[in-house]
N, CA, C and O of each residue as an XYZ file, in Angstrom:
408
protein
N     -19.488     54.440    -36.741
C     -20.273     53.688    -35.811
C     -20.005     52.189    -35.936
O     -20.075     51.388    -35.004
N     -19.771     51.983    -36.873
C     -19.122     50.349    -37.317
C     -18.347     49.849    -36.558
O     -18.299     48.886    -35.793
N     -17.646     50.774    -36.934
C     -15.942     50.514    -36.194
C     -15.756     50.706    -34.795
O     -14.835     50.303    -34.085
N     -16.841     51.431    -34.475
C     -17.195     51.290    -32.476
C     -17.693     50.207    -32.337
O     -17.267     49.622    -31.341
N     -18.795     49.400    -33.200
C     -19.270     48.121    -33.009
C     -18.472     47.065    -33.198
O     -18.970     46.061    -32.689
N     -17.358     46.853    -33.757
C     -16.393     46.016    -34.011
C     -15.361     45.838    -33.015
O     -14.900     44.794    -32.553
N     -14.960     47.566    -32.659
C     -14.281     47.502    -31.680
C     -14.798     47.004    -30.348
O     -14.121     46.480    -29.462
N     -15.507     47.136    -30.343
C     -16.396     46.647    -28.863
C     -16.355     45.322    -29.072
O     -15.536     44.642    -28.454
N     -17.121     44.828    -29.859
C     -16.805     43.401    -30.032
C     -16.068     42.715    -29.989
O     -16.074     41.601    -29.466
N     -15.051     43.401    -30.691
C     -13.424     42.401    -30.730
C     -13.123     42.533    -29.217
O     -12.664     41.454    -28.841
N     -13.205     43.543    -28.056
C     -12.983     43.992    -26.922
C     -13.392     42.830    -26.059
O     -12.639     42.091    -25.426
N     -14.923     42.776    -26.144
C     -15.588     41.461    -25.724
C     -15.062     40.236    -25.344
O     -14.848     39.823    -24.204
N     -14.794     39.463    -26.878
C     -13.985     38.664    -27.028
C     -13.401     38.195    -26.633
O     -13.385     37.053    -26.174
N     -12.412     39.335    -26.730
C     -10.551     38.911    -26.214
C     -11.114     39.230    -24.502
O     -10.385     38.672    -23.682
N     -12.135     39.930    -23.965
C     -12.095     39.433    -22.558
C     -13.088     38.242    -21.674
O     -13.225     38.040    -20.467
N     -13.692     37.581    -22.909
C     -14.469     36.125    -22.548
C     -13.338     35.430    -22.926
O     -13.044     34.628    -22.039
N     -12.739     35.401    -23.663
C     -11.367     34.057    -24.225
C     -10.223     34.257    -22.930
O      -9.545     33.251    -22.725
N      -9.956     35.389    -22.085
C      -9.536     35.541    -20.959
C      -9.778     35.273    -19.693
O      -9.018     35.188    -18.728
N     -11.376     35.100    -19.841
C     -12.189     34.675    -18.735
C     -11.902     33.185    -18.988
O     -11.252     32.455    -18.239
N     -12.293     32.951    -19.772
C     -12.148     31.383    -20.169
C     -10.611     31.060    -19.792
O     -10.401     30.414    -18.766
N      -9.871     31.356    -20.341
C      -8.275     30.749    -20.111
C      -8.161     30.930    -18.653
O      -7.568     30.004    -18.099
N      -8.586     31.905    -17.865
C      -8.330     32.293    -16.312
C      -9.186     31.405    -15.446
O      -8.912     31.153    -14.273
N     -10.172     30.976    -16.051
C     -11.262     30.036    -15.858
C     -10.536     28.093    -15.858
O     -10.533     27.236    -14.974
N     -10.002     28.093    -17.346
C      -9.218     27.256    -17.507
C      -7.987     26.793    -16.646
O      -7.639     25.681    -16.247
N      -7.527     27.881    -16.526
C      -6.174     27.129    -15.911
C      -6.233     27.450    -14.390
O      -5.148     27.373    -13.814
N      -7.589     27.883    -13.450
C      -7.699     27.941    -12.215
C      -8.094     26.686    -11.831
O      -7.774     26.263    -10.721
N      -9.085     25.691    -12.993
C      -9.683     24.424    -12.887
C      -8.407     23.255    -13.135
O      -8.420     22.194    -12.512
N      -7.496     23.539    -13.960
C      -6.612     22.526    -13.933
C      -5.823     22.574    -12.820
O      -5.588     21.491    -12.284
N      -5.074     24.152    -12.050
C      -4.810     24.230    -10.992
C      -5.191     23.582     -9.784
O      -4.365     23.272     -8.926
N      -6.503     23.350     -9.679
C      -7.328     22.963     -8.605
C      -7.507     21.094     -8.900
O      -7.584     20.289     -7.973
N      -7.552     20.623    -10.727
C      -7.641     19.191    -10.439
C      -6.131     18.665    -10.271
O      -5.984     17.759     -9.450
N      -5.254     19.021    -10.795
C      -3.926     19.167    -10.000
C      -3.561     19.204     -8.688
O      -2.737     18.308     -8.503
N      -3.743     19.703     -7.870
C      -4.064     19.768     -6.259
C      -4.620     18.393     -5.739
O      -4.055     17.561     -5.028
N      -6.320     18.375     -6.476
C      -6.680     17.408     -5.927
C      -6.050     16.003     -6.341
O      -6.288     15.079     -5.563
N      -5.378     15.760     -7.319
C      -4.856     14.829     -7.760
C      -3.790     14.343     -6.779
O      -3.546     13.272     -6.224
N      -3.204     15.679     -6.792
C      -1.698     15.268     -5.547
C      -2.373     14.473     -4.179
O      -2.102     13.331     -3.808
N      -3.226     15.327     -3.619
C      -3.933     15.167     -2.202
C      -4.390     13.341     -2.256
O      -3.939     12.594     -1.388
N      -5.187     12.877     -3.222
C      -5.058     12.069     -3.880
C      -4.200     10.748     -3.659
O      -4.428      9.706     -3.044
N      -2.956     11.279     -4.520
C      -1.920     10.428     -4.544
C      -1.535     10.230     -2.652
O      -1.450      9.116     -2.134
N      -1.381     11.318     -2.006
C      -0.749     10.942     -1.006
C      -1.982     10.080     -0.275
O      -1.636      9.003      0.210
N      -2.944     10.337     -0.192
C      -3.766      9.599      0.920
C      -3.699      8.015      0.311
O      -3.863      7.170      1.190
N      -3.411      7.305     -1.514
C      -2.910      6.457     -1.900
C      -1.868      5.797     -1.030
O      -2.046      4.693     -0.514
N      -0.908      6.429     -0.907
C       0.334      6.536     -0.860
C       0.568      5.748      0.658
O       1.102      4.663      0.889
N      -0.312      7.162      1.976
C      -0.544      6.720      3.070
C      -1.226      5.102      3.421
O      -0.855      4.325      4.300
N      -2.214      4.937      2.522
C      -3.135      3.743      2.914
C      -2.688      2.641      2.569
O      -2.716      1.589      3.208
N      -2.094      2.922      1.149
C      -1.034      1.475      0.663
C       0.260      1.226      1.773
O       0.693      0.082      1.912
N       0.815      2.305      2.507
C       1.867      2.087      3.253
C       1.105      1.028      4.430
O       1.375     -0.113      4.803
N       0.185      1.866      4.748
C      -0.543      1.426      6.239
C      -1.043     -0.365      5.836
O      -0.993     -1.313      6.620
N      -1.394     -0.382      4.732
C      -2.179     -1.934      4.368
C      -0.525     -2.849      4.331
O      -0.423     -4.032      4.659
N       0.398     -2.163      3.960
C       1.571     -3.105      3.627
C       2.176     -3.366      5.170
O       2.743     -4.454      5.269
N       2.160     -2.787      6.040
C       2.438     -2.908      7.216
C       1.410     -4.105      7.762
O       1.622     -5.150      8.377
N       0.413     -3.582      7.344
C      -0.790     -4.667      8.316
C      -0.663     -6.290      7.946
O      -0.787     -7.226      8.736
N      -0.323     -6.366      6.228
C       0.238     -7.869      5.615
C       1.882     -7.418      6.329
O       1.332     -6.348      6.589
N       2.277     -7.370      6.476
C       3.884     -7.542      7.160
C       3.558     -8.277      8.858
O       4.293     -9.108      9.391
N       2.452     -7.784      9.382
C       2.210     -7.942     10.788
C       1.473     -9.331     10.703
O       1.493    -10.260     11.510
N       1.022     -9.248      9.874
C      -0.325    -10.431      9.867
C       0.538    -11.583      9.446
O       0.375    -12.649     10.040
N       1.607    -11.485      8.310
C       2.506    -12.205      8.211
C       3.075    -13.079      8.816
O       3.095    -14.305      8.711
N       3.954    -11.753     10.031
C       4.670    -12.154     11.166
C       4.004    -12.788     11.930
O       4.720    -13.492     12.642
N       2.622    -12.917     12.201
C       1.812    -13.214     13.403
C       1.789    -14.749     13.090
O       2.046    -15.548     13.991
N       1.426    -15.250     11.578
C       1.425    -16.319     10.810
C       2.435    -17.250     11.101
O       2.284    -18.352     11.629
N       3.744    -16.591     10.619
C       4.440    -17.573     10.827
C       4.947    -18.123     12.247
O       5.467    -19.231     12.379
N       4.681    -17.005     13.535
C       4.993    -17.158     14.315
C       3.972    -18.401     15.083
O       4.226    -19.418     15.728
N       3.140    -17.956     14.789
C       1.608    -19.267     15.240
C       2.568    -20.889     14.183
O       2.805    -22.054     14.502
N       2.743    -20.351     13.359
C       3.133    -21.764     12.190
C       4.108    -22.578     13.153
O       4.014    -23.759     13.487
N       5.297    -21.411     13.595
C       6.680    -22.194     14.062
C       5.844    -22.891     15.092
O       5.608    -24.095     14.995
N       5.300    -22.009     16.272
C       4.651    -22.685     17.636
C       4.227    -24.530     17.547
O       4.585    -25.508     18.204
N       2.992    -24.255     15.995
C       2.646    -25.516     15.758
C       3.368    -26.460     15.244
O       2.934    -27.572     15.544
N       4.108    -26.468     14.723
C       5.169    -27.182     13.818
C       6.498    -27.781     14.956
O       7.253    -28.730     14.746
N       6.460    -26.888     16.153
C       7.331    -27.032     16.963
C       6.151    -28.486     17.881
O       6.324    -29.691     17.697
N       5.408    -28.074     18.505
C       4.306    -29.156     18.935
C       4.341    -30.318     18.238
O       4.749    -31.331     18.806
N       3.816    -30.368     16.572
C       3.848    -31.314     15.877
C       4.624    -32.543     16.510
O       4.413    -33.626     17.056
N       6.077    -31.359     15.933
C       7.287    -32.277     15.729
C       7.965    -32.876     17.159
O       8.887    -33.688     17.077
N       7.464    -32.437     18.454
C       7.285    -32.963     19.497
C       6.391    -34.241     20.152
O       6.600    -35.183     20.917
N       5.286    -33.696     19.387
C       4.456    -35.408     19.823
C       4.868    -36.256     18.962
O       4.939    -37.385     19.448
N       5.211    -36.182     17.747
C       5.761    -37.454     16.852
C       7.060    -37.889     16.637
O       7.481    -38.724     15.836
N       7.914    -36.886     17.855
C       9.040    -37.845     17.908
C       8.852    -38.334     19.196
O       9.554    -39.345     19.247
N       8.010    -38.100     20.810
C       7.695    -38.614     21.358
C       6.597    -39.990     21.342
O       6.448    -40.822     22.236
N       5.873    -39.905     19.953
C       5.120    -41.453     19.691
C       6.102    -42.405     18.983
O       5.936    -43.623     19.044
N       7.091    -41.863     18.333
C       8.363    -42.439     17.139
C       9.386    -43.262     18.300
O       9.773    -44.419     18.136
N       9.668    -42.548     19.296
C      10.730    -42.854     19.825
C      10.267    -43.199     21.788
O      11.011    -43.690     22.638
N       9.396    -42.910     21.889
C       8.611    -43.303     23.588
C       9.241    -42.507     24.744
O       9.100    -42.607     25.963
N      10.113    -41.536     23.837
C      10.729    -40.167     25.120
C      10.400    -38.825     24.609
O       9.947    -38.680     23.474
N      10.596    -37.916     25.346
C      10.637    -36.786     25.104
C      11.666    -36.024     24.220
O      12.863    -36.244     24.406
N      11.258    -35.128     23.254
C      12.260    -34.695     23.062
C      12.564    -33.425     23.544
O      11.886    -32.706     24.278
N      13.878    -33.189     22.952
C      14.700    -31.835     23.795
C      14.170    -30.555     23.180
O      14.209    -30.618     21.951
N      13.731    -29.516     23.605
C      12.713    -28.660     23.389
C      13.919    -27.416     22.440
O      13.413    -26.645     21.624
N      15.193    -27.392     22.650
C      15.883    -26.699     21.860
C      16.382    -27.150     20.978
O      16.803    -26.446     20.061
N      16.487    -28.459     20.986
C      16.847    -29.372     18.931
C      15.502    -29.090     18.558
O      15.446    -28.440     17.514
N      14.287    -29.392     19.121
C      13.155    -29.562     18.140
C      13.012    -27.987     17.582
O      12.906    -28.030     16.356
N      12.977    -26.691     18.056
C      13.065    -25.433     17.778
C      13.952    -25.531     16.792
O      13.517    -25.405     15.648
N      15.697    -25.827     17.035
C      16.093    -25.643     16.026
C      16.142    -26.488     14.542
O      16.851    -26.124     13.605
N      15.245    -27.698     14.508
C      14.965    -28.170     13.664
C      13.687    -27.897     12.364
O      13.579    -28.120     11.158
N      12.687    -27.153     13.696
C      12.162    -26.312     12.966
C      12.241    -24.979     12.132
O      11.578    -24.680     11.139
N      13.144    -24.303     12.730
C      13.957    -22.880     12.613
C      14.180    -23.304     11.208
O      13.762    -22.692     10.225
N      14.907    -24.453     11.190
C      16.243    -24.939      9.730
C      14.684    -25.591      9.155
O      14.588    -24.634      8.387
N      14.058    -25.979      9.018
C      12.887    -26.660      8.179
C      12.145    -25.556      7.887
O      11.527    -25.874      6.871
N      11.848    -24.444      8.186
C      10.860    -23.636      7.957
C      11.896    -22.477      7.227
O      11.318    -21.964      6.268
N      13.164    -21.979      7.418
C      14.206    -21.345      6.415
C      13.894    -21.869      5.292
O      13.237    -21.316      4.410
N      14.486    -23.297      5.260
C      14.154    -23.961      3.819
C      13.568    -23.502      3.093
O      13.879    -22.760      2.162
N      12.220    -24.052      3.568
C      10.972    -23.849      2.689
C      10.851    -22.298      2.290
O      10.577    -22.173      1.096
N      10.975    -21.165      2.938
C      11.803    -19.796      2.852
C      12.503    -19.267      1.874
O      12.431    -18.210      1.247
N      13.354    -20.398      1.848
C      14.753    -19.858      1.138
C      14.388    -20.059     -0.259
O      15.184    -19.770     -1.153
């Protein structure tokens, strides 16, 4: 009768330490998953935010050249009492704003 009680027991055991390991590695399975799912929606939102500073960027400097182009139009028209030529002053800005760029 012992040895039915032992055996049973040991039986037990080895099928809670099975439950457990099947238990175990269905939960790492699953934080694994969610980890990935995770990473990509990371992945997605950092792409999407790096685009939005790339745009916001572009929008920046493009407003910058506009003003810088103006600037440098009224103060060579107060410097000099003419107008200047609207494609040197662009490309003076173009080459002044590389610079600072480069």
């Amino acid at each position: 009768m012992l040895a039915a009680y032992q055996e049973t027991l040991a039986k037990a055991r080895a099928e809670a330490q099975a439950a457990v390991k099947e238990t175990t590695d269905r939960m790492s399975a699953e934080a694994a998953e969610r980890q990935r799912q995770l990473n990509e929606t990371l992945a997605r939102q950092t792409a999407e935010a790096e685009r939005q500073i790339t745009a916001a960027k572009q929008r920046a400097l493009s407003e910058m050249h506009g003003i810088a182009t103006e600037v440098a139009r009224s103060v060579t028209e107060k410097v000099t009492g003419s107008a200047a030529d609207p494609a040197n002053l662009a490309t003076a800005v173009d080459r002044a704003l590389a610079e600072r760029a480069g």
